[in-house]
N, C-alpha and C positions, 0 to 999 in steps of 0.2 A: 509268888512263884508261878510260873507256866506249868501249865499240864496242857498236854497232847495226846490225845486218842486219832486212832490211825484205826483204817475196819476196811473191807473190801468193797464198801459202798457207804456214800456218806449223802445225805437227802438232806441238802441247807434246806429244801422244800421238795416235796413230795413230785411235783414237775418236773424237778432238775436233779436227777441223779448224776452221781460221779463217783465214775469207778477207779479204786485206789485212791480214799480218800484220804482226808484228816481235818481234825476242828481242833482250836487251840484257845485255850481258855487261860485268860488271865484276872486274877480279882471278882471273880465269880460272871465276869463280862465273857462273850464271842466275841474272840481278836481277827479270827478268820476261820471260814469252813469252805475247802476246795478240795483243787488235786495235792495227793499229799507231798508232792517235791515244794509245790509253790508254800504251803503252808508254815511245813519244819522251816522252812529259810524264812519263816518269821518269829519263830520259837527261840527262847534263849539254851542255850547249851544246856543246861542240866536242868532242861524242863522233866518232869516227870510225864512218865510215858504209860500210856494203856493203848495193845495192840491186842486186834481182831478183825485177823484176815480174812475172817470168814461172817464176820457178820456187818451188821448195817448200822450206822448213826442217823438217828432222826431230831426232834425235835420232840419233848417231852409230850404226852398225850393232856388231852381236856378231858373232866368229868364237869358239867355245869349244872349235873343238879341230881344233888345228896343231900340226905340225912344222917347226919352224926348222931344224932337222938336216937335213932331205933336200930337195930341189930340184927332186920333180913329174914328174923324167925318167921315162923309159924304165927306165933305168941307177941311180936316187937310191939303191938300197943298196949298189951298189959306189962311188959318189962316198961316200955318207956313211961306207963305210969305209974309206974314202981319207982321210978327214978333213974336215970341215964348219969353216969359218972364221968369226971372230964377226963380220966382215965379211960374209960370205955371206950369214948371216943377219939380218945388222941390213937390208941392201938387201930381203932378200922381207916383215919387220916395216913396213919403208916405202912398198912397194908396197902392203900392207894399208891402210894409212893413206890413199894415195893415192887407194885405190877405194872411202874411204868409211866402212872398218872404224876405229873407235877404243878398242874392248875385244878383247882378241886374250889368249886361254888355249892355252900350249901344255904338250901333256899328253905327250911323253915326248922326253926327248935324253940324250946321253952329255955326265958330265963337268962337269954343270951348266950347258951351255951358253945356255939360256934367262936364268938370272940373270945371265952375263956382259955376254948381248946387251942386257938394260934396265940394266944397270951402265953398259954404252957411254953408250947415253941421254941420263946424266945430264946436265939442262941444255940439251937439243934435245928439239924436235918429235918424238914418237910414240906409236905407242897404248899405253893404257895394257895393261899386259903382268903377266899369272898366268902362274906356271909349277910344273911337280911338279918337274923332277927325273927321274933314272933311274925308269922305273918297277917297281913289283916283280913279280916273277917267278917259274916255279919255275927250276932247273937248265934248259940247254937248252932251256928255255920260249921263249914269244910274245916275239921283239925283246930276246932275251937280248945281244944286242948294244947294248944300249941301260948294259949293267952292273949292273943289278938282278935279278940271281939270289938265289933267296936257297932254303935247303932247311929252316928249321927255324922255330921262333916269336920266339925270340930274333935268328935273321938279321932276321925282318920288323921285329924292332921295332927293332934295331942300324939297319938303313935308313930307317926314318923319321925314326930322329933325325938321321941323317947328310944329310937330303933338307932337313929340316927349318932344320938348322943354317944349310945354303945357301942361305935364303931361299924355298922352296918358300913356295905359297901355296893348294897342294890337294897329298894322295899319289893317287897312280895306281898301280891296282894291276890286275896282266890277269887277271881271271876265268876268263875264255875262251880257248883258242887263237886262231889267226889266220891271214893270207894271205898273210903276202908273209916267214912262216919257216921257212923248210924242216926237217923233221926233226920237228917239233914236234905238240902236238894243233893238233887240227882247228878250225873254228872252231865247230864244235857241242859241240866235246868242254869240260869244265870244268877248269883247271887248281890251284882250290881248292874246298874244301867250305865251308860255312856255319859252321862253326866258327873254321876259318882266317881265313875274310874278318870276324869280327868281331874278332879281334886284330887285325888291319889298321885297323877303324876304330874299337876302342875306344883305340886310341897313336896313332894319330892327332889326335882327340879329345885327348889330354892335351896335343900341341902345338897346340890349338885349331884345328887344319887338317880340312878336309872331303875326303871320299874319292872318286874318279873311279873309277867301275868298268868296264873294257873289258870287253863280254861278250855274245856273238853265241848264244850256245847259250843255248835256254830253260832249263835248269837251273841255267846261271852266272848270267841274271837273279834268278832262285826266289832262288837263295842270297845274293845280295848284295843285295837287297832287305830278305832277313830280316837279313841282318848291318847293314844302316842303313846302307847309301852315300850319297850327296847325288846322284851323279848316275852312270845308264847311258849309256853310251858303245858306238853303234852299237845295242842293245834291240831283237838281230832277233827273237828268238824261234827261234833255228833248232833242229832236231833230227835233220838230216843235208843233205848235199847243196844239195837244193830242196825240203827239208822242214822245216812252219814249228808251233809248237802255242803260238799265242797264249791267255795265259794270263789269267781274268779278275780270278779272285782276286789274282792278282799285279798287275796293273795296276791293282787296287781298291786295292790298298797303298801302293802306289807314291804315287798321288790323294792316298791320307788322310795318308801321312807327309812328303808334301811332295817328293818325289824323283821328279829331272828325268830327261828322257831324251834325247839328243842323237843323232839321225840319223847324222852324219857323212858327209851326202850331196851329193856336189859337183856341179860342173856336168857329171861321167861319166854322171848318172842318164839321159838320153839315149839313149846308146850302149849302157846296159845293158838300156834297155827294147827296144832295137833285138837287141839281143843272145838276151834270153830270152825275149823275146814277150808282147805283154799281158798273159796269165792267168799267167802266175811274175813278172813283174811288180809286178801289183796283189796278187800275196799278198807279196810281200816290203816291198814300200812303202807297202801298204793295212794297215800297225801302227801308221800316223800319224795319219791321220783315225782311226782303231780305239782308240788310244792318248787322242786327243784328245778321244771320246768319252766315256774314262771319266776323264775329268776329268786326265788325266798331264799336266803341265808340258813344253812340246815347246822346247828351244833349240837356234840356230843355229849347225852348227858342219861345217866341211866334210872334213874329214881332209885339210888345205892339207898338202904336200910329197909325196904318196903321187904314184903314176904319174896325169900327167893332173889332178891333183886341183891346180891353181894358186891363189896367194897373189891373186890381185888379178882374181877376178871372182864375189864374192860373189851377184852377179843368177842369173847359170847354175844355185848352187847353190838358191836360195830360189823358183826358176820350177819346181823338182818339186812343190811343196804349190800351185800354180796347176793344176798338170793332176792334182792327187789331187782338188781342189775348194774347198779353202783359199781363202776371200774374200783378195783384199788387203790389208785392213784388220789381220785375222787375220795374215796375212806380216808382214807388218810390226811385231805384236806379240813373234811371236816373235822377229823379228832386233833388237829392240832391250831392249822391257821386261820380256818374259816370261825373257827371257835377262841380263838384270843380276837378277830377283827370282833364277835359278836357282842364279846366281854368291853370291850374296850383296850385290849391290852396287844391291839398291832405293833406300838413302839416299845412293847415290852420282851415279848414270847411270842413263839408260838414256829418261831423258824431257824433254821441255825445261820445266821448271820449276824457280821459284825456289829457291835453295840448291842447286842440283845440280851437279855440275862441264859445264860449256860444251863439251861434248861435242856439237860440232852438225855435221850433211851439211846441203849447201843443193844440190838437184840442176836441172834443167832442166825442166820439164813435173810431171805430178803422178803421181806412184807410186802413188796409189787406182785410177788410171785406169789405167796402165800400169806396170809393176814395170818395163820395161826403159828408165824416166827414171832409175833405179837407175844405171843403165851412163854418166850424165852427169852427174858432180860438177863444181861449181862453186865450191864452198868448199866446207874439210875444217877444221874445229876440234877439236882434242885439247885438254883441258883451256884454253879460250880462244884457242890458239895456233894459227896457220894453220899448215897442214902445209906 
């Protein structure tokens, strides 16, 4: 059966508004998204109909990188080593859904628990769901709780296939130390070389998966850059403390070979500007616009389950590139198309056009004007299907 929504602006892509729209969904496919005379005259008669004259259709939002495992608390690494239930986790997938998000990548759990939770799934409403798997590690390394230690070339590649096996759809591998593991490096510090991370993503590669690279320290970028990741995960550039040495060459590469970088900045950015003040601020955050300049791929992903960092207000996170200088337009690119091209999923999502999966947000008022009509969903389609 056809369904047709009709809104007073409809965004097949963030560049090309059109006012008095409509998008017509057939079989969970976009048949068409234009002006709405042109559209209905492709609808069959007793298409089912959703009108809203007064809001916007877009294209469903990106999260590319969450935690199902943890719960956002205070507490979320002693809950998550209390145990994370695949109930727990399907409620904060659906809370995503709820606010809008309909591509959701979660880049590290124990146990496979991400393939479980789209296992549940099957046959219900929710976002479409990538997941790695344990990520890899070293010993006692970043999120060695997650079970992806590994000390040798043959551990990393014994893990990929084992990540692989269970359905992963990217490996995640931590470059870099990090913040919330005790004992461990730094997040400046590297926990692989350039040699290392290309065994990572040349076994990869043979299971046709793409490589996530966590990695906070400018040298963990240099290296996983040269090793060919698909995508940096966090790309602070740090090299101690509140010290940052943004690289240019490396960010030129990054440009030419196609390799995204994902912030991971939630709606915390606030408090942490409130925290270090302007001038550490605008050097920590000022690698987006910096990043953006030389041409790097920026997608939307907020590190959802960390402390504070919650599953269901993707606005909070996408209103730090409003106060770096990010047109909305621009916003908007990244939390939808610039973030399926970085996924791989251009021929899938990410636009409301024909042949694409019906991945639609219809919100209240217009996001060009205001990102926080964001915070007002009015329909949520997952592949056709109202959430």
């Amino acid at each position: 059966m056809d369904t047709v929504i009709t809104a007073g602006r409809v965004l097949p892509r963030p560049s090309a508004p059109v006012v008095d729209g409509a998008v017509l969904v057939r079989d969970g496919v976009i048949v068409a998204a234009g002006p709405r005379a042109d559209v209905l005259a492709r609808a069959a008669p007793d298409a089912a109909r959703h009108d809203f004259p007064t809001g916007t259709a877009l294209a469903g939002l990106f999260n590319v990188h969450v935690h199902l495992a943890f719960d956002a608390s205070r507490e979320m690494l002693a809950h998550f080593q209390a145990g994370t239930s695949v109930a727990d986790a399907r409620s904060r997938l659906s809370s995503m859904l709820r606010s809008g998000v309909t591509t959701v990548r979660d880049l590290g759990d124990r146990g496979h628990l991400g393939a479980a939770v789209r296992e549940s799934f099957a046959g219900e409403v929710a976002p479409r769901l990538l997941v790695s798997g344990p990520p890899i590690t070293v010993p006692a390394g970043h999120c060695h709780f997650f079970g992806g230690e590994v000390a040798s070339d043959a551990a990393i590649r014994s893990l990929i296939d084992e990540n692989a096996a269970a359905g992963a759809d990217v490996i995640k591998v931590m470059a870099s130390g990090g913040q919330i593991t005790e004992g461990g490096a730094d997040m400046w510090e590297s926990q692989f070389d350039a040699r290392q991370l290309s065994v990572v993503v040349s076994h990869a590669a043979s299971h046709g998966l793409p490589v996530a690279a966590h990695a906070h320290g400018a040298d963990a970028i240099e290296a996983g850059v040269s090793a060919g990741v698909s995508t940096v995960e966090h790309c602070s550039f740090l090299t101690g403390p509140r010290s940052f040495d943004r690289r240019d060459a490396v960010a030129s590469k990054m440009a030419a070979d196609g390799i995204s970088a994902c912030s991971t900045s939630s709606r915390n950015w606030r408090m942490i500007v409130e925290k270090l003040g302007d001038e550490t601020a605008q050097a920590m955050y000022g690698r987006l616009p910096w990043l953006e300049e030389h041409g790097v791929r920026l997608l939307a992903g907020t590190d959802a389950g960390l402390p504070g960092s919650v599953f269901d207000d993707p606005v909070g996170a996408l209103e730090l590139y409003e106060w770096l200088g990010f047109s909305r337009r621009r916003i908007l690119e990244i939390a939808t198309c610039d973030s399926a091209a970085g996924l791989g999923l251009t021929e899938v999502t990410g636009r409301l056009e024909a042949g694409l999966a019906a991945d639609v947000l219809v919100v209240e008022g217009d996001p060009l004007a205001s990102l926080a009509a964001l915070r007002n969903p009015l329909l949520v389609l997952a592949g056709g299907r109202a959430a």
